[in-house]
N, C-alpha and C positions, 0 to 999 in steps of 0.2 A: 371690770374690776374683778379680782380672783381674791375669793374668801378665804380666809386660811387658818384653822382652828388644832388643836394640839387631838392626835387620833382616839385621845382614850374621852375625850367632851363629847365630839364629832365626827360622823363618817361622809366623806361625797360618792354620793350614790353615780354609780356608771350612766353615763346618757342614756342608756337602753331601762335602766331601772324604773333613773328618773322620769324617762318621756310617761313610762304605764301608773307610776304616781301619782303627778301631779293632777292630774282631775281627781284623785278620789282624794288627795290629801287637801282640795282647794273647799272640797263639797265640804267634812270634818271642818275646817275653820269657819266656812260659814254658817255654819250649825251652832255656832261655840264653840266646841270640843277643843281648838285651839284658840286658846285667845293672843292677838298678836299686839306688843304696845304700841300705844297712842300717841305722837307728840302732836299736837297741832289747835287749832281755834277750831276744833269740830265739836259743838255741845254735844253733851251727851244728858239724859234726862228730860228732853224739852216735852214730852208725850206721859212722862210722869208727875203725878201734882199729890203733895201733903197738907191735908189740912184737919185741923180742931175740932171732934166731932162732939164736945161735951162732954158729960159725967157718966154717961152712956149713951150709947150705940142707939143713932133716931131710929123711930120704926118706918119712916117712910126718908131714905137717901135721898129722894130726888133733888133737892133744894140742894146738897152740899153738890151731888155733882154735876147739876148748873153753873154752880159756882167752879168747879175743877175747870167747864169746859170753858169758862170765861177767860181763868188763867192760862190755857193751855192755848186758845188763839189770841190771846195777847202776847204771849212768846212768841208765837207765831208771824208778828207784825200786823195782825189784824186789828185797824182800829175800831173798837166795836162803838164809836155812839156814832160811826159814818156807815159801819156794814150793818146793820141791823135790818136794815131793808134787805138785804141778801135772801133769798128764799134759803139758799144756802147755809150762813150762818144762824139767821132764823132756826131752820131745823135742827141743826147744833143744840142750841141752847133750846130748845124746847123739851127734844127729848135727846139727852145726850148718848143712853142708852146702846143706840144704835152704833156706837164707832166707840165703845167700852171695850176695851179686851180683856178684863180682869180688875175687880174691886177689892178691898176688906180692911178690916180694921185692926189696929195696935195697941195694947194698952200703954198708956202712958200717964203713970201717977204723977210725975212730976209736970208735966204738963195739964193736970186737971181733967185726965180723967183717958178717953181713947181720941186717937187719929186715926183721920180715914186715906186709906192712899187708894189712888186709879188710875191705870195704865190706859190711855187710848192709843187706838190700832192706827200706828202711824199712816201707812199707804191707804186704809180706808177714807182718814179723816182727809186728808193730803187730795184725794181724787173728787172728793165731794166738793172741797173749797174749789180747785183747779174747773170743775160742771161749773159750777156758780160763777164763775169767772172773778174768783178772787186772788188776789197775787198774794204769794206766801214769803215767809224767810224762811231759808233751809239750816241745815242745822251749820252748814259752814259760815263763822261770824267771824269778824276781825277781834283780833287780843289790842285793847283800848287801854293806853296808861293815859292816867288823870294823874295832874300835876296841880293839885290846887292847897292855896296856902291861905292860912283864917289868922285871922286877926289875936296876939296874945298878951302877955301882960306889958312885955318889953318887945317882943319882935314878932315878927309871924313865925307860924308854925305848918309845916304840909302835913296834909293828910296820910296819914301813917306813921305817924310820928307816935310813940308809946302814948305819950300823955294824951292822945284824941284816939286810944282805944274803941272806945263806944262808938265813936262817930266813925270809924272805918269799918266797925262788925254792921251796923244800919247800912253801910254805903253796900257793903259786899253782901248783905243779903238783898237789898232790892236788886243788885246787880242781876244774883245769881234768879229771884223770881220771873225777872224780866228775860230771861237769858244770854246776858249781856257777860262776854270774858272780859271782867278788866284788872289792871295791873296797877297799881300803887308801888311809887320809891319807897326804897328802903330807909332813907332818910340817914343815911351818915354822913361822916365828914365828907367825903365826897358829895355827894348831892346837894350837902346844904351847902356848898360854895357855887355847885353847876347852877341850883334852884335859887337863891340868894332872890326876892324881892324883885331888886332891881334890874336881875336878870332877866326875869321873866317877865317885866313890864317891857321892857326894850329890845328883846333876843327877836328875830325872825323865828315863828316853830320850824319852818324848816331846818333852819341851821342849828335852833336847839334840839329838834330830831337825830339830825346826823351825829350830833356828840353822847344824846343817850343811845342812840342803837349800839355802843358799842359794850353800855350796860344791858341791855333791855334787851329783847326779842317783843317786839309791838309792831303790830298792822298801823295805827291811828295812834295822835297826840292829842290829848285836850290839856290846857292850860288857863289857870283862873285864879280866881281869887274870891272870899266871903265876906260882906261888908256889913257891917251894922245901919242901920236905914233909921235907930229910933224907936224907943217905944217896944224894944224887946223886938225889933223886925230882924229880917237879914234879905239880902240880896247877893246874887252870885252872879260875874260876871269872867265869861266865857270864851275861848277859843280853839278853834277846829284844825285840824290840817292832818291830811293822810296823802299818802300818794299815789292813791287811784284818782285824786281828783277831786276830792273831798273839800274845801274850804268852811269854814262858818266863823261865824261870832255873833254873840248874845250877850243879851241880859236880861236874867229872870226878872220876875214879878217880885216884890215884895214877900216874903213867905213869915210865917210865925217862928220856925226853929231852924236851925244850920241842917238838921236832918231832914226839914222840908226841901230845903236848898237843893241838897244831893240827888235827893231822889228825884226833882224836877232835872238834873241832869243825866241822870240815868233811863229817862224818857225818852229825853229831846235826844240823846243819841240812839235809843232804839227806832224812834221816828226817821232817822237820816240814814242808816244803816240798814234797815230793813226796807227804805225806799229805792235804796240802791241798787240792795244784792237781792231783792225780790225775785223768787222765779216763780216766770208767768204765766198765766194762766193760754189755754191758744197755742195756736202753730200745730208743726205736727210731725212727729217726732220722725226719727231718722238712724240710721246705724253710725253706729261710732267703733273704730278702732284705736283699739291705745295699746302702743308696739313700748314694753318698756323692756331695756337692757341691763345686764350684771344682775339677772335674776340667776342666781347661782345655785342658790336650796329651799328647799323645800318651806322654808319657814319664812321665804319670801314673799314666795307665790302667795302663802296663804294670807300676808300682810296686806300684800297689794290688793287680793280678790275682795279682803274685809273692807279694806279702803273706800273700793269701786263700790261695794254693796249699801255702803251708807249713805251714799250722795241719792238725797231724796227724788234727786230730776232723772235718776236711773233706773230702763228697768231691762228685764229680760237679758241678766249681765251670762256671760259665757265663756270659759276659757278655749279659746280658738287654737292656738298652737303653743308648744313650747319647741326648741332647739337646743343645742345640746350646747354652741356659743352661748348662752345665757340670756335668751332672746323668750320671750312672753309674750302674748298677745291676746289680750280678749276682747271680744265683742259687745258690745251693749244698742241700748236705742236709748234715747233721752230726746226733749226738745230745746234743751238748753244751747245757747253757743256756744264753739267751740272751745273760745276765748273763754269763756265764762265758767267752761268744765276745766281746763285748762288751768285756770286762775284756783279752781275750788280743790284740784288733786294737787297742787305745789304747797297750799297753806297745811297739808299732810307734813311736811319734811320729811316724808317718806321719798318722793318723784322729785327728779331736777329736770325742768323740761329740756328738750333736745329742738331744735329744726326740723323739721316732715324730711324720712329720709325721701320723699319725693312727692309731686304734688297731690295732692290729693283728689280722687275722681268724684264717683256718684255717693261714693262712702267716706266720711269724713272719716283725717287719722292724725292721732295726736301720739307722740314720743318723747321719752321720759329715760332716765337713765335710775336705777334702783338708790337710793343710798340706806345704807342697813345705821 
């Protein structure tokens, strides 16, 4: 594919220009310097945590960033009342100190008083768990629409609907604490005839999949519904379907509020997702080439390198070649599958994967075609 921009926006730099660029323009994005956008299910934040420090600033931290580092492997998919035995996350939460890359506090009157925020040092904290033989979730997550309708005065209602404001800001904050992307309907005339009740008691989700993707952009479906149990209870009942493979169905516990409700399914899907796409601790790592095409300028290169640099199962990433056909190439090590890197650089909408222009030897190689 050949870019093609109006001369006074953009210049394309001669192959000879470009060849002596692109390493030092790939180094600058990595750096920040340039920042290239994002579209994709890649979290961002998960290594950063906000919390309530009081009317002021304790004189001994420790206890709140205990508590950061509890949030932070819970993002993680770490379930802590099974790892606690871990020497690993033991040390963690002991002294979390150690895998701190930077603390401090904010005032905030309207919140009562100051917040404490802390950044932990992603690849530190990431190599400690991997020693201890703990399986992680990276930051590439599937975009999850929930499709669940509550019970109203005359009909149901989904969630996101104006009128259940509150109960969508509670759902999309546990979401976002947990590190889960999800996506709520919009809820108009459209949807409420796709969504209707009776639809959704009876629809297959896959075939009600294939009619929203053509709303949606979503990895996974859940599909449910809120019921009253009596006594001010409620129950939520549940179903799963994605097309990696993914099946489920449930039914909660009993909970006291519709906001208990949500949040126990904002769980149960970090529980299945990060069982999934866990990357593991083990094995040993290996060179990876990924040959991608229609890299044509310079603000490509620097997208795709940023890309490569965030996928947490990556290290020692290297721009190996460019060509002047618009051909790229860099090298990394990682111990993930190929499949599995594979899978994690397409959820970018940066890369459309290609065929191995040929089989691959002692070095594994993956190919991609650029879409800007």
């Amino acid at each position: 594919m050949i870019f093609e921009a109006p001369p006074a926006r953009r210049r394309v730099l001669s192959p000879r220009v470009r060849g002596r660029l692109f390493c030092a323009v790939l180094a600058l994005g990595m750096a920040g310097v340039l920042v290239a956008p994002a579209r994709a299910a890649i979290v961002h934040g998960l290594f950063r945590v906000d919390l309530a420090a009081g009317p002021v600033p304790p004189a001994d931290p420790g206890p709140l960033l205990a508590k950061a580092a509890r949030a932070v492997l819970r993002r993680l998919g770490v379930r802590l009342a099974s790892a606690k035995k871990s020497p690993a996350v033991a040390a963690v939460l002991g002294d979390p100190r150690h895998w701190i890359a930077e603390y401090g506090y904010t005032r905030a009157p309207a919140a009562g008083g100051f917040r404490l925020w802390v950044r932990f040092d992603a690849r530190d904290l990431m190599r400690t768990l991997f020693a201890g033989g703990m399986a992680v979730w990276g930051r590439e997550r599937p975009r999850v629409l929930c499709v669940v309708s509550l019970p109203g005065t005359a009909v149901r209602r989904l969630l996101g609907a104006a009128s259940l404001a509150h109960l969508k800001a509670s759902f999309d904050r546990e979401a976002q604490r947990r590190g889960l992307p999800v996506m709520l309907p919009v809820v108009d005339l459209r949807d409420l005839r796709l969504l209707a009740p009776g639809v959704l008691a009876t629809t297959p989700l896959a075939t009600l999949a294939s009619k929203l993707h053509r709303r949606y952009a979503f990895d996974a479906l859940v599909a449910g519904r809120l019921e009253s149990v009596g006594s001010g209870g409620w129950r939520g009942r549940f179903r799963l379907w994605s097309p990696g493979g993914v099946r489920g169905r449930w039914t909660s516990r009993p909970q006291a509020t519709r906001r208990s409700v949500l949040h126990h399914l904002v769980r149960r899907l970090v529980a299945v997702f990060a069982a999934r796409d866990a990357l593991l601790p083990g094995g040993k790592e290996r060179p990876v080439r990924v040959r991608v095409e229609g890299v044509d300028h310079l603000s490509a290169v620097v997208s795709i390198g940023r890309l490569l640099g965030r996928v947490l199962g990556v290290r020692r990433l290297s721009l190996e070649e460019t060509a002047a056909q618009g051909l790229a190439v860099w090298r990394l090590e990682t111990r993930l599958p190929l499949a599995r890197l594979e899978r994690i650089l397409v959820l970018s909408d940066r890369l459309v994967a290609l065929p191995p222009a040929v089989a691959p030897g002692r070095t594994g190689s993956l190919r991609f075609r650029y879409r800007p």
